[in-house]
C-alpha positions as CSV (number, residue, x, y, z in Angstrom):
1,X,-24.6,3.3,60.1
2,X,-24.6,-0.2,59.7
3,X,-27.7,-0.4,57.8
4,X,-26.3,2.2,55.2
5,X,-23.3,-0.2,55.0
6,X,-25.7,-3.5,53.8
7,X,-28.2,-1.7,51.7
8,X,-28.2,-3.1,48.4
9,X,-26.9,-1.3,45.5
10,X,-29.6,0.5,43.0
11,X,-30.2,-1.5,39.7
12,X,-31.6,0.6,37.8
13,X,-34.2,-0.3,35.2
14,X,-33.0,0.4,32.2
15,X,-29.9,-1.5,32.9
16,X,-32.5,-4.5,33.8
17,X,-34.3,-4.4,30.8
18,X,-31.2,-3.9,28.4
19,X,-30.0,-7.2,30.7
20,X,-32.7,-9.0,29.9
21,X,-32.8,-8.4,26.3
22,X,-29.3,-9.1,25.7
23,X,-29.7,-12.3,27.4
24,X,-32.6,-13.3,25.9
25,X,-30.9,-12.1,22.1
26,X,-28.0,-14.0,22.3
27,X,-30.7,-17.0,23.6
28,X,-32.1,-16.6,20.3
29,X,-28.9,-16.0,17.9
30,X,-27.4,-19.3,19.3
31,X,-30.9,-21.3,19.1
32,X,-29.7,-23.4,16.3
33,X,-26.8,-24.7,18.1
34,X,-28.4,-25.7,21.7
35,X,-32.4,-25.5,21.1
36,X,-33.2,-25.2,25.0
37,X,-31.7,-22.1,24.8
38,X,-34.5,-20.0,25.4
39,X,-36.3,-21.8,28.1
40,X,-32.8,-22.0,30.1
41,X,-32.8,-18.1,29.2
42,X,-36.1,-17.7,30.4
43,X,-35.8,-19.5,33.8
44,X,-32.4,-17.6,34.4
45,X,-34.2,-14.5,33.9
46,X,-37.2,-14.9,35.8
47,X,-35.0,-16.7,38.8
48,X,-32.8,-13.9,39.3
49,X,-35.5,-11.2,39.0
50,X,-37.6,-13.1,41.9
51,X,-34.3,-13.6,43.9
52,X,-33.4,-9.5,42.9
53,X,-37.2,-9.0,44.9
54,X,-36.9,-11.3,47.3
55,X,-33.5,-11.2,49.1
56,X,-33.2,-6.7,48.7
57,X,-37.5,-5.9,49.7
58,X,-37.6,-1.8,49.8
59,X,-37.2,-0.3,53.2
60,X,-40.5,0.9,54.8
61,X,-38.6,3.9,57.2
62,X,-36.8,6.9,56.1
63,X,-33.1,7.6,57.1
64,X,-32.7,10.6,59.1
């Protein structure tokens, strides 16, 4: 019971990628105001999808 209780949510993938793309669009449409933009958008994105793999690793058992 308890482990149904902390299992993580389900992200799916197509609400990752339109994530990522939104992020990394508005990372572009306001590169003329602050240039590091991108590379900030970058680094956000590729820290929270290591930390999104790291802290929620898939469960090797079945629940019965």
């Amino acid at each position: 019971m308890l482990d149904l209780l902390l299992a993580p949510e389900s992200f799916l993938l197509s609400e990752r990628y339109a994530s990522a793309v939104k992020t990394l669009g508005l990372a572009i449409f306001f590169m003329p105001v602050l240039p590091l933009g991108c590379v900030i958008a970058l680094v956000g994105l590729s820290s929270s999808t290591t930390l999104l793999c790291c802290l929620h690793p898939a469960h090797t058992y079945r629940h019965a």
